[in-house]
C-alpha positions as CSV (number, residue, x, y, z in Angstrom):
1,X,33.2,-33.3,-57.7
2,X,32.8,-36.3,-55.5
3,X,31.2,-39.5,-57.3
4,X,27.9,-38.9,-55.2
5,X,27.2,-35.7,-56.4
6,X,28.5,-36.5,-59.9
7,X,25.3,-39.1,-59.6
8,X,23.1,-36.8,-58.5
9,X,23.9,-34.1,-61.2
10,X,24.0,-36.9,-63.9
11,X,20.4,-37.9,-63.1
12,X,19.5,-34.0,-63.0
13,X,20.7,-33.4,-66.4
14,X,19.1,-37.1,-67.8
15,X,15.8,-35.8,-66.4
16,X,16.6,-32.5,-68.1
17,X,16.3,-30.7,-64.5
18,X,18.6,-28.0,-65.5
19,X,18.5,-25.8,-62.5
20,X,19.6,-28.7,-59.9
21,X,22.1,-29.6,-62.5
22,X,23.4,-26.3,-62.7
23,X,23.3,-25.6,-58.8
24,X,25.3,-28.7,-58.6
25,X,28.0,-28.0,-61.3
26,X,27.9,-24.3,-59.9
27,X,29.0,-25.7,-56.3
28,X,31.7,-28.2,-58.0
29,X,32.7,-25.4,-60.2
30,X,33.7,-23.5,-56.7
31,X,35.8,-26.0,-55.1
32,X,37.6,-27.0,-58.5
33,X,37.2,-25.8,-61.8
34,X,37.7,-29.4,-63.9
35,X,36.7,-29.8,-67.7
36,X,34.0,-31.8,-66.4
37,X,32.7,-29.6,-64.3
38,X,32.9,-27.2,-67.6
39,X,31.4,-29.0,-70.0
40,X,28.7,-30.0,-67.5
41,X,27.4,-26.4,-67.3
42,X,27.8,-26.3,-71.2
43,X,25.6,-29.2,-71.0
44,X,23.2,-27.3,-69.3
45,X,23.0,-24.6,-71.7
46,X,22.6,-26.6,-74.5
47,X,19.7,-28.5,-72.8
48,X,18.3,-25.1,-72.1
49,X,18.6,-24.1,-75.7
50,X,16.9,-27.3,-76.7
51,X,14.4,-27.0,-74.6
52,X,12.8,-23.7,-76.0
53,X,14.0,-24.5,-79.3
54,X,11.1,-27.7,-79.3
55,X,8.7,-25.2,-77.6
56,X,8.9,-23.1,-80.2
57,X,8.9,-25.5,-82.4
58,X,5.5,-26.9,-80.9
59,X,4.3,-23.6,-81.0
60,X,4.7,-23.0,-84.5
61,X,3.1,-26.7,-85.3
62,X,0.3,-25.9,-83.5
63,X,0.3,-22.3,-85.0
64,X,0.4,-24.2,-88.3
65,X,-2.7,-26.6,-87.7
66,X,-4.7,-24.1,-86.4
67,X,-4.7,-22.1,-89.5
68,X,-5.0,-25.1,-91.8
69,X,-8.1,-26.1,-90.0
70,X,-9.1,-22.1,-90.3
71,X,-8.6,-21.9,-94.1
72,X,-10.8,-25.6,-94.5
73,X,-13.4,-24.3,-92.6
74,X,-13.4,-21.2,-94.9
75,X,-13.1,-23.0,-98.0
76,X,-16.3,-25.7,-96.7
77,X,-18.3,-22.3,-95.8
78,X,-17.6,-20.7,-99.1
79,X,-21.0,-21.1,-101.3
80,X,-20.2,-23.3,-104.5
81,X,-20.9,-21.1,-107.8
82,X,-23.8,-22.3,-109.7
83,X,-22.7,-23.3,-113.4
């Protein structure tokens, strides 16, 4: 992998732009199989995996909020038993 491409997939991975960053180890991956180039696309995968791991993540939060602000609004509308 020359040291211009290596820059290029660097910054891909940095702005967690997996696909150029895989295309790029792909290619490298073609012309010489290095550690590098393997852990690079191990790198990739993991971003992936983080990446829907803090969507779902978000989802569930949001999930979560929702039906806290659901059960308030229930418990405010319930009428208040007269003692």
């Amino acid at each position: 992998m020359g040291e211009m491409q290596r820059q290029i997939t660097q910054k891909a991975l940095a702005a967690r732009d997996y696909d150029i960053a895989q295309a790029k180890f792909e290619e490298a991956n073609k012309i010489h199989a290095t550690d590098s180039v393997l852990t690079g696309l191990r790198q990739v995968q993991i971003g992936r995996a983080a990446r829907i791991a803090e969507a779902k993540k978000a989802e569930a939060s949001q999930k979560q909020s929702e039906t806290i602000k659901e059960l308030v609004s229930a418990g405010n509308a319930a009428p208040y038993p007269m003692v």
